[in-house]
N, C-alpha and C positions, 0 to 999 in steps of 0.2 A: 504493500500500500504506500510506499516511502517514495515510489515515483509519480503515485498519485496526485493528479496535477492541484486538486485541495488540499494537499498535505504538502506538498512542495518546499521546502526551505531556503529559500534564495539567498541567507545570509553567510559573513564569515567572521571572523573575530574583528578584525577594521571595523567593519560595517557596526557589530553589534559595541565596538568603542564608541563610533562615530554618532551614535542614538544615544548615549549615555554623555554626550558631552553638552557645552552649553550652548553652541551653535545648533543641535536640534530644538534642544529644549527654548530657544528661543524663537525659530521660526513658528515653531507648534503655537506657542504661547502667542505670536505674531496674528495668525488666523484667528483665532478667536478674538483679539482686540479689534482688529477689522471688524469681524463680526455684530462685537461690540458699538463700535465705534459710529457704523451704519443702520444700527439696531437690525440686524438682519439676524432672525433665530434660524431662519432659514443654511444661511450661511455657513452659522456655528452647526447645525446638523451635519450638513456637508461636508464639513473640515471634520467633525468625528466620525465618521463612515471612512473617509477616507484616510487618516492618521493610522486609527485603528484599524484598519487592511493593512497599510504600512507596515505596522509594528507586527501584525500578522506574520507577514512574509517573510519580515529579514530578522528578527530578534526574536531569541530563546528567554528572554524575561517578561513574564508576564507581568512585572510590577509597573512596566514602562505603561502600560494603561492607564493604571490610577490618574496621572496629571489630566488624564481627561476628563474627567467627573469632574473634578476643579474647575480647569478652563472653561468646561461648559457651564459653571455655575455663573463664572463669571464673566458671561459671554452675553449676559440680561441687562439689557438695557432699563426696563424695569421689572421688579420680581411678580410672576403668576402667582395667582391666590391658590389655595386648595378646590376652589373652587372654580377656576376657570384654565385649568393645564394644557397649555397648548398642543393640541398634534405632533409637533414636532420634535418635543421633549419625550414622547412615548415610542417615535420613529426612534432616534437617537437611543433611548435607555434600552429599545430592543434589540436593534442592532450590539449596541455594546456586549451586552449578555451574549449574544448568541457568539458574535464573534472569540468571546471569552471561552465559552464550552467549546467553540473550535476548535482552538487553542488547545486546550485539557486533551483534545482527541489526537492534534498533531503533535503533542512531545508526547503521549504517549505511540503513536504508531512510531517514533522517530527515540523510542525506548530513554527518552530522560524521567530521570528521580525527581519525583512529587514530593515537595516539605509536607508538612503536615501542617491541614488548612487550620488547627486552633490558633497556630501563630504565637506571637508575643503576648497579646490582649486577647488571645479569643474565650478564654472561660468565662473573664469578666463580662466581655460582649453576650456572652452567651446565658450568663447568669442575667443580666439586665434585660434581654430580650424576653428570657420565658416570668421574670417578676410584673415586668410591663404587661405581657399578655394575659397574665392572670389579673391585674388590679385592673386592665379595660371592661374582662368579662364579668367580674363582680361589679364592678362600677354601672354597665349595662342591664344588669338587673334588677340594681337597686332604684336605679331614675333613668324616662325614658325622656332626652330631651332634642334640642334640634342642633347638638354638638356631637351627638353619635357617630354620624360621619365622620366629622371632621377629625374626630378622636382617631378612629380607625385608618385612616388615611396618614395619619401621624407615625400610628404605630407603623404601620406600611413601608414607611420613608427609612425607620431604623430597621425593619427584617431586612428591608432590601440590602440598605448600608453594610448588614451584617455578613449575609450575605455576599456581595460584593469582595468585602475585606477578606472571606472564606477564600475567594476562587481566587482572588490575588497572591495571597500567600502562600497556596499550594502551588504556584506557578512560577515561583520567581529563579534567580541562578545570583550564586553568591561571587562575591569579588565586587561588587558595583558602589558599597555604601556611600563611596568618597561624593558620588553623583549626587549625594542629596543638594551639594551646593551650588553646583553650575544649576540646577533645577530651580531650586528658589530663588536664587542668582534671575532666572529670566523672569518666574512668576513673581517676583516683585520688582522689575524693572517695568512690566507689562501694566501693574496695579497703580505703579507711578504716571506712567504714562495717559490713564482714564482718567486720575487725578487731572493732573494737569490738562487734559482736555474741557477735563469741567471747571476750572478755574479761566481759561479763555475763552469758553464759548458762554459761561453763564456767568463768571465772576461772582461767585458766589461763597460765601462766609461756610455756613454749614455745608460739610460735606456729601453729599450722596450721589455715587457713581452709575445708581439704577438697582444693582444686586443687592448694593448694602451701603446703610448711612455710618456716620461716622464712628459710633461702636462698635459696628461687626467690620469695618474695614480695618478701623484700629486691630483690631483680635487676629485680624491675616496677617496684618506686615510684621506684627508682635512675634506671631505663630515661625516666622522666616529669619526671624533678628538672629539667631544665635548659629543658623547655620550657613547665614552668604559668610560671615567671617572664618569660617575654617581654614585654617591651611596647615599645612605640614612643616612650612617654610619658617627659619628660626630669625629674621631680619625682618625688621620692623616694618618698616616702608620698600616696598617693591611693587614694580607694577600688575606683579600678580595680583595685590590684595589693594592697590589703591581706586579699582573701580569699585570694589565692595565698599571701602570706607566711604564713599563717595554715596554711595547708597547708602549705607547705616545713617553720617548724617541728613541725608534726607527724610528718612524714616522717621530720625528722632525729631525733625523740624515737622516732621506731618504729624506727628502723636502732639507736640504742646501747643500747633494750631489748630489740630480738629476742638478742642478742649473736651477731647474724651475723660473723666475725670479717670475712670477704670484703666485707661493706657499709660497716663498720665502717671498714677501713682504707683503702677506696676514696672513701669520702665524705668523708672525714677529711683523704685525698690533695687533693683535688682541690678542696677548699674556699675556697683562693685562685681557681679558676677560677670557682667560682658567684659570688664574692663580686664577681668584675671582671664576669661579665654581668648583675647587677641592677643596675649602672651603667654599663651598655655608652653609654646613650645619653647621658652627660654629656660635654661636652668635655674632654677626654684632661686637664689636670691633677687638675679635680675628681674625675675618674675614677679616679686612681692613689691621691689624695685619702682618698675613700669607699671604694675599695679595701682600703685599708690599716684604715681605722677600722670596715668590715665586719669582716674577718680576726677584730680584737679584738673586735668585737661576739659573733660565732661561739662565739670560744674561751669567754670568760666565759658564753655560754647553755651551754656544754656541761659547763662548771663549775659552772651553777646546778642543770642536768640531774644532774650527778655527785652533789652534795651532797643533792640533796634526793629521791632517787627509790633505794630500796635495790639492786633489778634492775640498774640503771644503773653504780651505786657499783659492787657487786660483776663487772658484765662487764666494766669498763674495769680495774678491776685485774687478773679473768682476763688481757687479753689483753695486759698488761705484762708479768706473768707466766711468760703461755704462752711466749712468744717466736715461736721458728721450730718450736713443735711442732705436727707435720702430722698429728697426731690419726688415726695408719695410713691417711693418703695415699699413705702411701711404698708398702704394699702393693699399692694401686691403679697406682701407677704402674711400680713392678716388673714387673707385670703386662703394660701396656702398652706397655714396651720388647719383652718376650719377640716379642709380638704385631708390633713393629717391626723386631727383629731377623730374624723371617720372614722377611720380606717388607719392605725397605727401601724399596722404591719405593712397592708399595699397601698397605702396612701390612695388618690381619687381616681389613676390611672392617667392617659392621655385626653382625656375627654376635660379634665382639669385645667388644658392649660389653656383651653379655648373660654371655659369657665370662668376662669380668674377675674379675668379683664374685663366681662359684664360684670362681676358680681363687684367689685373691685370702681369700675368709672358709670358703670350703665350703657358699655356699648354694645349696646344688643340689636342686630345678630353679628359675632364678632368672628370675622374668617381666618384671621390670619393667627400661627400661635402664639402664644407669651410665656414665652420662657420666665420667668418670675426675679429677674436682674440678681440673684445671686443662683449658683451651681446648689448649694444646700438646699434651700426652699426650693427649688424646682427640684428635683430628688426628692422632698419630703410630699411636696404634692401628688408626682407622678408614681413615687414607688415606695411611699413612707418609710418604714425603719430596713424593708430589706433593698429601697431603690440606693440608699446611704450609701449602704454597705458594698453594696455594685460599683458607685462612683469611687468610694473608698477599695476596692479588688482591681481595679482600673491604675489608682495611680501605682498603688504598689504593686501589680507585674508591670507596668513601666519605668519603675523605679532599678527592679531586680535586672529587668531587661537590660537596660545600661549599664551594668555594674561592668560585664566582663569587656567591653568595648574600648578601645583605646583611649587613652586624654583625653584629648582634643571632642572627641567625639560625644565622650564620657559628659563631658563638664554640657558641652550644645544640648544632650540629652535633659541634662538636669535642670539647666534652665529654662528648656522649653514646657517641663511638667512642673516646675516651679511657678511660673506664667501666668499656666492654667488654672492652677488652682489658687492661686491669689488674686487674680483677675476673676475668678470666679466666684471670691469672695462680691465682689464689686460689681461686676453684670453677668452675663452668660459667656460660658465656655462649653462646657460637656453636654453637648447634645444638638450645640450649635451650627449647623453647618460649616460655616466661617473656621470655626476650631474642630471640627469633625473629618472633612479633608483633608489638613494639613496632616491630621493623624493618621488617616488615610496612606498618605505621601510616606510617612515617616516608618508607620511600624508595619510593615509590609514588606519591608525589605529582607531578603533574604540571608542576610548575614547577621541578623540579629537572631539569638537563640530566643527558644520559650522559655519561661519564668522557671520551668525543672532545669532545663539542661543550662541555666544561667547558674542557679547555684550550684548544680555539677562541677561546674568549666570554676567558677572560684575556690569550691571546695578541691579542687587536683592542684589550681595554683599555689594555694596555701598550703598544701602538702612537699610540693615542691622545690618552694621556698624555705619552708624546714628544714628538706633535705640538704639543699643547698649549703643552709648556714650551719 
């Protein structure tokens, strides 16, 4: 069957280089801003039918697919409701799928080794999956209302996700991880680029690109920060890494002008962490060194940003100001206790979060969801005391995950689940799209072990290391 012209593999190691580098990863990303750009869904359909035949034929990595659920999220000029999903989004998601089982058919006629689709994350995915499915069905019995749908359509979104993340990671070929960064290297060269399209065609204060306003944009480029800076390289400034810095500050100049407060104090937070991995790879004094003279670098750009940009000036003293005001979060989460106080164990289900927000403003009939502006309370609404405990199996096999992975990689890992969940104090991350892809991107790759054979691989290290000394 290996000459069979559907199973056909037209690729070789070059080629399957040349898809992993950032010159793909950035024409790919290229079509979909077109897409974007023209508002043409049509387009963006187009360019994933065709991408994905691409990657079809020449590459043995199934994970090179993932960027496309991305791209085409953010390929929406503005975002469909649950209620009105375009055609083209169901053309597109079926193709994907099928082309994907293709896939699974031709490394198998073409005898490659299958990971094992649980992956890094999949128990916890899987634990959240079947908790949700139970608090929908209990929740559907108890009240029959005109959120039923939408609830289910919800849950929909995450089987599929789940899903999805299944057939990627039993598909992928290891050697590639270093590729996370020419990747996000494009998809946030690409996010800048919509930016700035809607700053000159609308000149406009508050951000929104179409897919997503200024909080869930923030939570993408957040989501990329800690891996366009990788490098292997132990010199400071080189032109390898000064188109990335060039992005990073951008990034940081886009977080303290959208006045996300959530990006805002998360990036702010964690600054000493970025500042220690763009000198991961110096030896540990210089490292503490550069560390410290970054920090002070940071602060005075953010002092130059203050002084000299009015947007800036005025969100940083908003959010000195604001303090702890939750801007009627508290109503949202009022809400979401009620919803926990039901039902302690599976909280309201999915049908909750369409709930919230009549019960919460009176906008009734309310289509779109509401995640509940912290990662806890949406958890305690959607899966009460066992949805917690899911988000909480979530971070720690991503935690485990990283452990065996190189520095540099080690440290990007850490801050990226550091992020999320401090950002997640503050608005939505886990379950978000916006931070659901990127996780997507990230743990699906095939060189990262499952949460078993991660403490394996450090349990032999530390025996080795014994032996050693």
């Amino acid at each position: 069957m290996e000459n069979f012209f559907l199973f056909k593999h037209l690729g070789n190691e070059q080629i399957e280089e040349k898809m992993h580098s950032f010159l793909f990863f950035f024409i790919e990303a290229m079509a979909f801003f077109f897409a974007w750009y023209t508002s043409s869904l049509l387009f963006a359909t187009l360019s994933a039918i065709v991408i994905s035949t691409i990657i079809y034929l020449y590459s043995n990595d199934g994970t090179l697919f993932a960027p496309l659920a991305f791209l085409y999220m953010i390929s929406f000029s503005s975002f469909p409701s649950y209620t009105g999903v375009p055609i083209e989004v169901f053309i597109a998601l079926g193709y994907y799928v099928f082309i994907i089982f293709l896939f699974l058919i031709k490394r198998k006629v073409h005898h490659l080794s299958f990971r094992a689709p649980i992956g890094s994350l999949g128990f916890s995915f899987l634990f959240c999956l079947v908790v949700l499915g139970i608090s929908y069905v209990l929740h559907s019995f108890v009240e029959h209302g005109i959120y039923h749908e939408y609830g289910f359509y919800y849950y929909l979104y995450f089987v599929i996700y789940v899903f999805i993340y299944m057939l990627l990671t039993s598909t992928g070929i290891k050697g590639y991880i270093q590729s996370l960064r020419p990747m996000f290297l494009a998809l946030n060269l690409v996010i800048l680029f919509e930016v700035l399209v809607v700053f000159i065609n609308k000149d406009q204060v508050y951000i929104d690109v179409g897919w997503g306003n200024k909080n869930t944009l923030i939570i993408t480029i957040e989501c990329f920060m800690p891996f366009i800076v990788l490098t292997e390289r132990k010199h400071f400034f080189n032109p390898y890494s000064l188109g990335a810095w060039l992005i990073l500050i951008c990034d940081y100049f886009l977080i303290l002008f959208s006045y996300s407060r959530g990006g805002m104090i998360t990036s702010i937070f964690l600054v000493p962490l970025m500042c220690y991995l763009l000198v991961i790879n110096f030896p540990w004094k210089k490292r503490i060194l550069f560390t410290f003279l970054l920090i002070v670098g940071f602060i005075f750009l953010g002092f130059i940003f203050y002084l000299n940009n009015e947007t800036i000036h005025a969100n940083i003293d908003s959010l000195i100001e604001r303090g702890n005001d939750v801007t009627g979060r508290d109503k949202i989460w009022y809400q979401a206790l009620l919803f926990f106080k039901e039902n302690p164990l599976f909280g309201g289900g999915p049908i909750s979060l369409f709930e919230i927000n009549d019960k919460a403003f009176g906008s009734s009939p309310y289509t779109e969801v509401m995640l509940c502006h912290n990662t806890f309370y949406t958890m305690l609404a959607l899966g009460g005391i066992l949805g917690v405990i899911g988000y909480i199996l979530f971070n720690i096999q991503a935690i485990i995950t990283s452990l065996p992975l190189k520095r540099n990689l080690r440290i990007a890992f850490i801050y990226f689940i550091l992020f999320g969940f401090i950002h997640g104090l503050i608005d939505n991350t886990f379950l978000s799209p916006t931070y659901m892809f990127p996780v997507l991107l990230i743990f699906t790759n095939s060189d990262l072990l499952t949460s078993e054979d991660s403490i394996k691989e450090l349990k032999l290290r530390k025996e080795l290391k014994n032996k050693a000394a």
